[in-house]
MIVOTOR-619135 format. One record per atom (N, C-alpha, C): residue in three letters; x, y negated, z negated. Coordinates in pm, whole numbers, padded with zeros to 5 digits, always signed. Last residue first. Example, Ala and Ser with C-alpha at 12.3 -4.5 7.8 and 13.67 -1.06 7.14 Angstrom:
<recs>
SER+01285+00225-00708;SER+01367+00106-00714;SER+01290-00003-00787;ALA+01319+00569-00780;ALA+01230+00450-00780;ALA+01320+00330-00780;
</recs>
This chain:
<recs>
UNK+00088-00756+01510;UNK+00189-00755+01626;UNK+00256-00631+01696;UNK-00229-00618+01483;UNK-00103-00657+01400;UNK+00004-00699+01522;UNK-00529-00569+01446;UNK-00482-00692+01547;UNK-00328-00689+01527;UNK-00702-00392+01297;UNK-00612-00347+01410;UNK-00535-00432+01522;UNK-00880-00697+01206;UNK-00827-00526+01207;UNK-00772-00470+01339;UNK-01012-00909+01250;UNK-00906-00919+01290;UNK-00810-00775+01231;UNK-01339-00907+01264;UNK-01239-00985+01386;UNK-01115-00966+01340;UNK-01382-00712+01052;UNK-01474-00714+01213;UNK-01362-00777+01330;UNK-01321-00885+00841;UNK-01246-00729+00866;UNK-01271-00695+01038;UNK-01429-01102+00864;UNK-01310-01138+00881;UNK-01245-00970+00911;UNK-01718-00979+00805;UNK-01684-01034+00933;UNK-01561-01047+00968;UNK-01694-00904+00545;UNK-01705-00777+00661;UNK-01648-00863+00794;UNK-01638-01158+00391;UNK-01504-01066+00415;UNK-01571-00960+00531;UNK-01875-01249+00463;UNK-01764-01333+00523;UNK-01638-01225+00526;UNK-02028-01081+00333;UNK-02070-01106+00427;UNK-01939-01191+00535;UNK-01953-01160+00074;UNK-01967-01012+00121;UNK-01968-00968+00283;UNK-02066-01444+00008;UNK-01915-01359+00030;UNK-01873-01218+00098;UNK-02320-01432-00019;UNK-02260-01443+00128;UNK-02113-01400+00156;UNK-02349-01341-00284;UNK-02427-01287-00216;UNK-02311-01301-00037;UNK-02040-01490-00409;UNK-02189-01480-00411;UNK-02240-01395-00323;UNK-01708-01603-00659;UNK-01816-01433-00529;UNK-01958-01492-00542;UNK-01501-01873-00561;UNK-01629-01726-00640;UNK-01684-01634-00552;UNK-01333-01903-00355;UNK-01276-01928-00498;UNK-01383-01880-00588;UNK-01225-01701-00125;UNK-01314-01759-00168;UNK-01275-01767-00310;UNK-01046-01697+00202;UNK-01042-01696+00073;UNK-01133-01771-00021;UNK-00895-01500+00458;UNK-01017-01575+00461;UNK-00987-01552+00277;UNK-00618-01535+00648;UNK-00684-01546+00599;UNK-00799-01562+00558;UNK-00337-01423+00911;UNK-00474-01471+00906;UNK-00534-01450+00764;UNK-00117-01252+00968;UNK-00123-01440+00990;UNK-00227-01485+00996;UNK-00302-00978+00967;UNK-00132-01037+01016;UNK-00160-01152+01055;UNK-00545-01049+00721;UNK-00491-00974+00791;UNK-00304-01038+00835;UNK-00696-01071+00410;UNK-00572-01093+00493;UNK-00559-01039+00562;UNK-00895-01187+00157;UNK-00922-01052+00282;UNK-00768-01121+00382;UNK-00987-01225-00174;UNK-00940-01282-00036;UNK-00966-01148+00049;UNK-01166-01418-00449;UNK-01133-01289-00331;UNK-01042-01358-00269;UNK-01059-01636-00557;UNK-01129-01478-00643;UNK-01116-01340-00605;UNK-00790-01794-00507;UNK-00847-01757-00474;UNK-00899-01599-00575;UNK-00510-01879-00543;UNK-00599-01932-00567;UNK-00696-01954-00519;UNK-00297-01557-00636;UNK-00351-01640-00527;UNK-00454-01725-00573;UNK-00057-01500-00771;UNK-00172-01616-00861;UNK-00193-01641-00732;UNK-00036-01234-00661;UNK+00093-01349-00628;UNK+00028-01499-00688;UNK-00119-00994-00679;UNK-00018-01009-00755;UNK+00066-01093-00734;UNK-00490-00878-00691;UNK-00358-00953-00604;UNK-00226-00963-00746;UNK-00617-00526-00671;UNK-00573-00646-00707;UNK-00459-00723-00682;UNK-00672-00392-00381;UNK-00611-00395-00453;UNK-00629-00534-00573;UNK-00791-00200-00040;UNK-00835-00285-00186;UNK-00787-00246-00298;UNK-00720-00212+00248;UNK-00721-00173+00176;UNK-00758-00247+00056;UNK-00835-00021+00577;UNK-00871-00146+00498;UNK-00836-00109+00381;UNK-00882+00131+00801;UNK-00776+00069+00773;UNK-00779-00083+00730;UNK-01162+00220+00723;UNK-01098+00235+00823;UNK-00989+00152+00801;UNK-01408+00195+00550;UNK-01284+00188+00519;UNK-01151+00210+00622;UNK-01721+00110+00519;UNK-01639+00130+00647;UNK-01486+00159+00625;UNK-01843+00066+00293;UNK-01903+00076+00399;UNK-01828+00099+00511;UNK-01606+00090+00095;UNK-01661+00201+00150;UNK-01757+00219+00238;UNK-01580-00180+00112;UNK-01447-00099+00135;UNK-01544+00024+00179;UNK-01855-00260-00063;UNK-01805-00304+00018;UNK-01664-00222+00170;UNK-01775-00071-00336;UNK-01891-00085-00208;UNK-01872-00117-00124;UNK-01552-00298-00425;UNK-01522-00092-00375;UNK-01682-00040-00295;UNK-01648-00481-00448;UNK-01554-00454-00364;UNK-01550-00321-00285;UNK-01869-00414-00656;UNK-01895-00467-00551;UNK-01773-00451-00439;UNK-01640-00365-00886;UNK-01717-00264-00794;UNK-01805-00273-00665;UNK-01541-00621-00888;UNK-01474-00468-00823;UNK-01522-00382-00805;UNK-01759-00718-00986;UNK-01694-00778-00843;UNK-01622-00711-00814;UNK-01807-00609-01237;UNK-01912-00581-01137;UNK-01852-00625-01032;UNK-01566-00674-01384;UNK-01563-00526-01315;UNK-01685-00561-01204;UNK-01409-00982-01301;UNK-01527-00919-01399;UNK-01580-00770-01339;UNK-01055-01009-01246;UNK-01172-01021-01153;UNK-01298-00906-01247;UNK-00794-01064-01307;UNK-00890-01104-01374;UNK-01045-01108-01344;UNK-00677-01056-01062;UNK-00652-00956-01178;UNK-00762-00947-01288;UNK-00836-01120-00821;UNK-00752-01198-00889;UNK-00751-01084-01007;UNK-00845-00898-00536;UNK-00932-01032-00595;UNK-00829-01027-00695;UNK-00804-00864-00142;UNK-00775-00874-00311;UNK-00838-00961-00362;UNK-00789-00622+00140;UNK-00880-00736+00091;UNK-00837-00745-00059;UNK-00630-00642+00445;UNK-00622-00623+00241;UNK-00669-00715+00190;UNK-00616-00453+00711;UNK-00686-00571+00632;UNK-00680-00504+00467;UNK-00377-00387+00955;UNK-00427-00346+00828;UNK-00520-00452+00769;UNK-00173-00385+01133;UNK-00315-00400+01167;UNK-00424-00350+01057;UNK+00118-00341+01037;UNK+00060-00249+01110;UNK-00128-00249+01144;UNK+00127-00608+00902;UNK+00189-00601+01020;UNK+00117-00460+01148;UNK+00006-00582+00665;UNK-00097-00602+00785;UNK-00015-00599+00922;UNK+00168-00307+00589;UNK+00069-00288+00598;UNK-00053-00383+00701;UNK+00421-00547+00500;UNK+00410-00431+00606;UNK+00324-00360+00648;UNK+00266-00635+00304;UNK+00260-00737+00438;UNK+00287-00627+00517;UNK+00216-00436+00081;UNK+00081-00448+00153;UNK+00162-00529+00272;UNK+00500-00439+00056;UNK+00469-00308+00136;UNK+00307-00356+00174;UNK+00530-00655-00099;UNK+00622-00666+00048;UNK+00549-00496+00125;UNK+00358-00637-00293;UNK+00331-00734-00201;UNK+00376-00703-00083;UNK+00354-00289-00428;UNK+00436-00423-00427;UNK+00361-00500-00286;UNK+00012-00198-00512;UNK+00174-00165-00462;UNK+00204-00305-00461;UNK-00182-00209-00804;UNK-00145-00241-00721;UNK+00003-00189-00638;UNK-00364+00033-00950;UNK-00276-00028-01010;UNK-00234-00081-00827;UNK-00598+00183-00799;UNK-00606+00107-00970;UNK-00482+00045-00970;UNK-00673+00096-00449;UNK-00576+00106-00564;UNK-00613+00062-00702;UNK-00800+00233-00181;UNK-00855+00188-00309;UNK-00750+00184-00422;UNK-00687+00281+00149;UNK-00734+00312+00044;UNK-00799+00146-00079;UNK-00343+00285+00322;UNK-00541+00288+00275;UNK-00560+00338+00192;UNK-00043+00251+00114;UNK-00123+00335+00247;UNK-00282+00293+00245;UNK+00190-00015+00266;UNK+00118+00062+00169;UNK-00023+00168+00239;UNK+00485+00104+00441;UNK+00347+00060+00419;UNK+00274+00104+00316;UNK+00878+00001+00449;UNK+00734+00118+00415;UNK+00594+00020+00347;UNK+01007-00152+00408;UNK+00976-00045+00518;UNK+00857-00001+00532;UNK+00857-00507+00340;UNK+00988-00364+00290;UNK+00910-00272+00409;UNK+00932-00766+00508;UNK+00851-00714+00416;UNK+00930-00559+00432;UNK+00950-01116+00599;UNK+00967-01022+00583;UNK+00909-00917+00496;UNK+00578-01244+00707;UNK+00723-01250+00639;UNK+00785-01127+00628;UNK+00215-01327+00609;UNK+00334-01211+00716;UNK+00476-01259+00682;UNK+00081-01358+00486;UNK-00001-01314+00570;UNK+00098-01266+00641;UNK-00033-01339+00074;UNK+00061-01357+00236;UNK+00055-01271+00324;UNK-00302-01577-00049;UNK-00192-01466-00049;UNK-00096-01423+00095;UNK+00022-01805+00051;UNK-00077-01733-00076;UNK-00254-01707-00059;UNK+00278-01857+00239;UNK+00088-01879+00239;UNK+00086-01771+00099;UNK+00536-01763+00242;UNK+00530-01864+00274;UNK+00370-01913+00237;UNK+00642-01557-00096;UNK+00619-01520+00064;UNK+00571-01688+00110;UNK+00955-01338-00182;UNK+00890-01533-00154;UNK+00829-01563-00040;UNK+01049-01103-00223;UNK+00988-01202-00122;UNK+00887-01299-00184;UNK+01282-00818-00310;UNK+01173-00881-00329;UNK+01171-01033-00219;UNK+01437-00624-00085;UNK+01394-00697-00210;UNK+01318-00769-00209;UNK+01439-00442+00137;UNK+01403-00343-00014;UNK+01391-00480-00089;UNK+01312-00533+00427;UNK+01378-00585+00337;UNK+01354-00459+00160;UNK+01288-00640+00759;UNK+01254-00503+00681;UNK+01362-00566+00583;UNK+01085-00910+00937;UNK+01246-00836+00867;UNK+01188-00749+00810;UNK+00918-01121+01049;UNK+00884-00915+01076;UNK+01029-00840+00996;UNK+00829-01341+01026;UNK+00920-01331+01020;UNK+00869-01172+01032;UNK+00542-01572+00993;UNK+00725-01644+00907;UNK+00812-01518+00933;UNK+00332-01670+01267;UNK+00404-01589+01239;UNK+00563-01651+01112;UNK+00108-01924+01178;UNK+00248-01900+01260;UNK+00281-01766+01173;UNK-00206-01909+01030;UNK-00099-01975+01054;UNK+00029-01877+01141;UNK-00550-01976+01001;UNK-00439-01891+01062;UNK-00319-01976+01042;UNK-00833-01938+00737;UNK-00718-02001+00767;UNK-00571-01925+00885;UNK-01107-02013+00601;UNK-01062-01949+00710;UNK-00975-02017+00748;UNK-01276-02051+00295;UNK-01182-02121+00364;UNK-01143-01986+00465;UNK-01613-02005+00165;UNK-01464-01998+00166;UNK-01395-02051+00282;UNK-01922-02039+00112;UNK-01764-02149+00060;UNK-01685-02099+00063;UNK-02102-01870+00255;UNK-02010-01847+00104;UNK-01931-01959-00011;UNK-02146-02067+00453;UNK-02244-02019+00344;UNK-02175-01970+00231;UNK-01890-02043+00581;UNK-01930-02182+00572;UNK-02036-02147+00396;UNK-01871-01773+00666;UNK-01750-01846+00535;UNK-01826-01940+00483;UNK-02052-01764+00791;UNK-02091-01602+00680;UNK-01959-01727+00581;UNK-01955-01901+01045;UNK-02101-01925+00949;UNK-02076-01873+00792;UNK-01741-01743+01112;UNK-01720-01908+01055;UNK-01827-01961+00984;UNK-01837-01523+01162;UNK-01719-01518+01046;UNK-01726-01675+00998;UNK-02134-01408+01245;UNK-02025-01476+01244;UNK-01945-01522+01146;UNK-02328-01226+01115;UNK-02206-01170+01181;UNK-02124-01298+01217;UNK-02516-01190+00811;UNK-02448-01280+00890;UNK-02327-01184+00999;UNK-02622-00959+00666;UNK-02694-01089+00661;UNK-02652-01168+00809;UNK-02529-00633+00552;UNK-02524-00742+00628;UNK-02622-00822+00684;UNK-02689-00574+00198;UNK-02624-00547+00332;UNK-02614-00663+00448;UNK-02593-00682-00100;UNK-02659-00677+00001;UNK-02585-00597+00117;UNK-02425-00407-00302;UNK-02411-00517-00265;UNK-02527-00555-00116;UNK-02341-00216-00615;UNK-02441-00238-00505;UNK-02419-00379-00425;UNK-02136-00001-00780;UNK-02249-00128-00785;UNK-02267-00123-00650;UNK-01952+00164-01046;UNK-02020+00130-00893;UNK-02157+00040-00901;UNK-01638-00031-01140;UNK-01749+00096-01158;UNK-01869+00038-01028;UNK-01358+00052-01111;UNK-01432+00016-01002;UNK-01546+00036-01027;UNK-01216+00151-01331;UNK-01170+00005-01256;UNK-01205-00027-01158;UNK-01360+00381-01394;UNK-01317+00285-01517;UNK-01266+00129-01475;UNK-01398+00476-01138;UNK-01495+00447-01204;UNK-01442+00353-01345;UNK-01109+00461-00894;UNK-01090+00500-01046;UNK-01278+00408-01088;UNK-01032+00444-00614;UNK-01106+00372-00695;UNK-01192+00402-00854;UNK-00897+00589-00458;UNK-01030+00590-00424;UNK-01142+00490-00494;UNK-00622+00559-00491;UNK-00727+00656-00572;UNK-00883+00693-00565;UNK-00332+00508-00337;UNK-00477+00502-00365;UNK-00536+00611-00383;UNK-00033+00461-00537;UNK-00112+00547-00451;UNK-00220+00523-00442;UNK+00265+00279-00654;UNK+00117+00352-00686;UNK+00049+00384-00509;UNK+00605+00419-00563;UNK+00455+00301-00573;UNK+00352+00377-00598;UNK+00848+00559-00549;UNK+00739+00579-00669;UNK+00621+00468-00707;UNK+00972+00420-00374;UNK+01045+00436-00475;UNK+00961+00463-00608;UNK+00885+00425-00079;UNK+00847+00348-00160;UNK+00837+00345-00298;UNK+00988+00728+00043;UNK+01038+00571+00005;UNK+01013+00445-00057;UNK+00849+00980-00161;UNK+00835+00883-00039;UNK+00938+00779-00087;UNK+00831+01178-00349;UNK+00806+01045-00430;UNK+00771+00964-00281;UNK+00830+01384-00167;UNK+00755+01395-00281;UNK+00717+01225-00280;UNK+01174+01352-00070;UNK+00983+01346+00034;UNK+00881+01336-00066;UNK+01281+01339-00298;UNK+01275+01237-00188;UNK+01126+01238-00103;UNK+01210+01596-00366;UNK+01171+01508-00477;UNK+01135+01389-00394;UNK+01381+01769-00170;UNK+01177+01784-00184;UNK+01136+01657-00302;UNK+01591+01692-00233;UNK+01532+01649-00055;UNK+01380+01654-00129;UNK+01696+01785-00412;UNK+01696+01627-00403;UNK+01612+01595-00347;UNK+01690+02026-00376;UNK+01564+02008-00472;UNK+01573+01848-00484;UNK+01837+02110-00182;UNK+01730+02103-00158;UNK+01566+02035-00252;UNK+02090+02056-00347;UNK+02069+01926-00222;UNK+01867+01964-00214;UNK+02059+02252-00507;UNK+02044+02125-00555;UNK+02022+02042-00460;UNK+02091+02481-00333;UNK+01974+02439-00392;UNK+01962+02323-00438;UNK+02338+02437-00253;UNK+02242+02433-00171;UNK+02128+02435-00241;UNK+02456+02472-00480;UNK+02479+02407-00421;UNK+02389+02320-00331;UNK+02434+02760-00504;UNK+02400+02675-00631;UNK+02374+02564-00578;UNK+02549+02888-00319;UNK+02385+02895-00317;UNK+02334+02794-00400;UNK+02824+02784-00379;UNK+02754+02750-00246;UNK+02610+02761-00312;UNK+02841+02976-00599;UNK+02870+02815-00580;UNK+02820+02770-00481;UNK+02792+03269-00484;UNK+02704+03184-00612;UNK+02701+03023-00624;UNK+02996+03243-00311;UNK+02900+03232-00296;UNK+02755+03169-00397;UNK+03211+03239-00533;UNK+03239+03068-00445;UNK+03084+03169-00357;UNK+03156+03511-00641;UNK+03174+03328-00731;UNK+03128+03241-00668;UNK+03247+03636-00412;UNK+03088+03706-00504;UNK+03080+03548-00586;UNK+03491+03646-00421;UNK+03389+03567-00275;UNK+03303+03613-00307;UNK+03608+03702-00656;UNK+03578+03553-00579;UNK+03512+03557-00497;UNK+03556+03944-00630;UNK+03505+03894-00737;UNK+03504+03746-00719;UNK+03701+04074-00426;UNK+03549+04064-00416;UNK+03489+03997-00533;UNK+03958+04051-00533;UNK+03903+03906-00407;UNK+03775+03921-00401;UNK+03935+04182-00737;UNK+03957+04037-00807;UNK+03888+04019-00686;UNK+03969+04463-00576;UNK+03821+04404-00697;UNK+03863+04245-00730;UNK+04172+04381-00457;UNK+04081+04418-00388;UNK+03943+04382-00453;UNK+04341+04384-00682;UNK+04369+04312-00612;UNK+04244+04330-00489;UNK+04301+04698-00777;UNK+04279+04585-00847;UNK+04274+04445-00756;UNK+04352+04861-00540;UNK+04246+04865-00573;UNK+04208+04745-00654;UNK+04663+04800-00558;UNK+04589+04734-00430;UNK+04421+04746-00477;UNK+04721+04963-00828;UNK+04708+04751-00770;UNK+04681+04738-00692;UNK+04638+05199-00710;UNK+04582+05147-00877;UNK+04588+04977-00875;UNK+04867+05249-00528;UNK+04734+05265-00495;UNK+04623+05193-00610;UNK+05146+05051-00584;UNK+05045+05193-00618;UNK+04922+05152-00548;UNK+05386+04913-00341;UNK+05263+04880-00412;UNK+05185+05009-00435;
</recs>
């Protein structure tokens, strides 16, 4: 073998392991740019986020301040209904749910929680139940709810927001408001002055209660 082909044969192998590095690095970047999208978006496959409450879908308003501390009075005066029922189930599920009570108070429900906050556009149902599982209160009114009662809401939420969240509902609850915790309800079919007063109380007794 000349000296002229071992030199050639020498430049080709550094010319592959100069390639299949480039291939690797290539490589490795793509996994990395999967990973940062994955964490980015989160598991909850690109759900809406709270916003604090968007002025165009919360505009701000004013609401008495507290009147009543018992929950069964503050309902009675409002007219709403206070309701517990049986645990239907703690499964982790990606599909959708047929939940047992409207709106729903527990059943299976997807991994991932929805987070606090104030939502313009709602998350899926199965991530608010995972949400009261973790001792969450979600308070909702009906899609159709006249802005001054969402902004009253979003007052409301901001007297204390501590793991409380506010969304519009997405299951025809029959109900204006509601407030849900894990296997517990409170639900009013209008808003008045006392309503306000019945959801603080129901947040008061059953936050941070989850199984």
């Amino acid at each position: 073998m000349t000296p002229e082909r071992t030199h050639a044969e020498r430049a080709e192998s550094d010319r592959r392991r100069v390639f299949q590095l480039i291939a690797f690095l290539l490589a490795a970047l793509a996994v990395t740019v999967v990973w940062i999208v994955a964490v980015t978006t989160g598991s909850g496959g690109g759900s809406p986020h709270p916003t604090g409450g968007s002025p165009g879908v919360y505009p701000n308003e004013t609401i008495p301040p507290p009147a009543e501390s018992s929950l069964a009075r503050a309902a009675a005066k409002a007219g709403c209904s206070v309701r517990s029922f049986p645990s239907y189930g703690r499964e982790r599920t990606t599909k959708r749910v047929h939940y047992r009570t409207n709106p729903p108070t527990s059943g299976p429900h997807n991994p991932t929680a929805a987070e606090d906050g104030i939502y313009d556009d709602p998350p899926p149902s199965e991530q608010l139940v995972r949400s009261l599982e973790q001792g969450r209160v979600v308070i909702q009114f009906t899609p159709g709810a006249p802005p001054k009662e969402r902004g009253q809401l979003k007052a409301l939420v901001k007297e204390d927001p501590r793991h409380v969240i506010l969304t519009a509902n997405q299951t025809a609850m029959p109900f204006e408001v509601a407030a849900t915790a894990w296997r517990h309800y409170v639900g009013c079919r209008s808003v008045n002055d006392a309503t306000f007063d019945a959801l603080r109380d129901f947040k008061v007794a059953y936050r941070d209660r989850g199984p």
